[in-house]
C-alpha positions as a printed Julia matrix, in Angstrom:
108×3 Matrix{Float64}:
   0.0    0.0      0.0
   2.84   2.08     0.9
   4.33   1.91    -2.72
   0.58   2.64    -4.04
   1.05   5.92    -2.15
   4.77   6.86    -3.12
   3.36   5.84    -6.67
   0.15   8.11    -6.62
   2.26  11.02    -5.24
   5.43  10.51    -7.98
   2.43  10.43   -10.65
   0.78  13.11    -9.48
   3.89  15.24    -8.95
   5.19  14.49   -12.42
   1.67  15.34   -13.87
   1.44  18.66   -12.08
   5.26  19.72   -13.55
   4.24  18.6    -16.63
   1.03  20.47   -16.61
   3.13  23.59   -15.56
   5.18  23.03   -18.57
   2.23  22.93   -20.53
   0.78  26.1    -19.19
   4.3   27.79   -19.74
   5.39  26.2    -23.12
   1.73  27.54   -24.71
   2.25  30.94   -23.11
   5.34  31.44   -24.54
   4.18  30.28   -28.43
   0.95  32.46   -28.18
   3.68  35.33   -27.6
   5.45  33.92   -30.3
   2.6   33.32   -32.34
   1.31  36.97   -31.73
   4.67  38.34   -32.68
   4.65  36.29   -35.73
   1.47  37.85   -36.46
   2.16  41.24   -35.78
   4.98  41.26   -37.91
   3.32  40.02   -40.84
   0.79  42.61   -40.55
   3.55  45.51   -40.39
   4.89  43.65   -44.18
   2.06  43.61   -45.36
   0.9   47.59   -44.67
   4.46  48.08   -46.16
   3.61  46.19   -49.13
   0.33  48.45   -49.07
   2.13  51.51   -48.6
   4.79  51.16   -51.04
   1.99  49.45   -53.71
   0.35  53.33   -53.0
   3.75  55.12   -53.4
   4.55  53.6    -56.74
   0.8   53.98   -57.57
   0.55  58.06   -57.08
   4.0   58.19   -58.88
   2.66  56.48   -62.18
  -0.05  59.06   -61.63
   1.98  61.54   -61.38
   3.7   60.86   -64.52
   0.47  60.25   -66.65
  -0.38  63.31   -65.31
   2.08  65.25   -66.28
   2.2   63.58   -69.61
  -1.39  64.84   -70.11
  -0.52  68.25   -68.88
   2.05  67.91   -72.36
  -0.49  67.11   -74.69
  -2.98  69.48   -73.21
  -0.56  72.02   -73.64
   0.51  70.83   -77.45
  -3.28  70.95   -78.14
  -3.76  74.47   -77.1
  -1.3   75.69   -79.34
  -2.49  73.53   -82.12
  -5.86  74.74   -81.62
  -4.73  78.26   -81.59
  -2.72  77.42   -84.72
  -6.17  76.25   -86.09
  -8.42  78.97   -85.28
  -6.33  81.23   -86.69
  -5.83  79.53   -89.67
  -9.56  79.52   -89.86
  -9.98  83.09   -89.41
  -7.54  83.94   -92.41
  -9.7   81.43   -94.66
 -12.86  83.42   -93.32
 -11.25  86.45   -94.12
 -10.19  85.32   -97.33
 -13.74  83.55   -97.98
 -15.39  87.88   -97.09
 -12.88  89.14   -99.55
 -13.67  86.66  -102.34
 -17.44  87.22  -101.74
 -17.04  91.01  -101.94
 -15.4   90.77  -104.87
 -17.86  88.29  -106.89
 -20.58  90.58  -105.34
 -18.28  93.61  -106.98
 -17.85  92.03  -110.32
 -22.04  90.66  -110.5
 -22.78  94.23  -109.74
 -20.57  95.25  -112.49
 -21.4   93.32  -115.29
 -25.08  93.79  -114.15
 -25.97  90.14  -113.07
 -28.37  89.9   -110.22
């Protein structure tokens, strides 16, 4: 009976240390595991923020590459409408003078 006890007791004693080593080896790898996870968040909102950063700078670019063409437009479109008003101009002076010469040669 005696060895039943010292058995019971070494059992018990051995279960309780290894239940403490439980409770202490999980503690520690949730920390872990919480770290872990932590720093796979902060790589991934650097990922996010550098994705952004690259974004606004093709932006950027197209942006300004628009602003060009805007700007090469403009002074095409000037180009144009002056070109038109010379041919308007050109168009009143013809029509003045057919209106001269009908009214010469007594065409209505």
């Amino acid at each position: 009976m005696d060895w039943l006890k010292v058995g019971a007791v070494v059992f018990g004693a051995t279960s309780f240390w290894r239940l403490i080593d439980t409770i202490i080896k999980w503690r520690s790898d949730k920390g872990v595991k919480t770290a872990e996870a932590r720093n796979f968040y902060a790589l991934a909102n650097k990922e996010i923020v550098q994705n952004w950063m690259l974004w606004s700078r093709t932006l950027e670019n197209k942006i300004k590459d628009m602003e060009e063409t805007i700007t090469l437009q403009k002074g095409r479109i000037d180009e144009l409408e002056r070109h038109v008003q010379d041919l308007e101009s050109r168009n009143k002076e013809l029509e003045d003078q057919l209106n001269q010469l009908k009214h010469e040669s007594g065409v209505n």
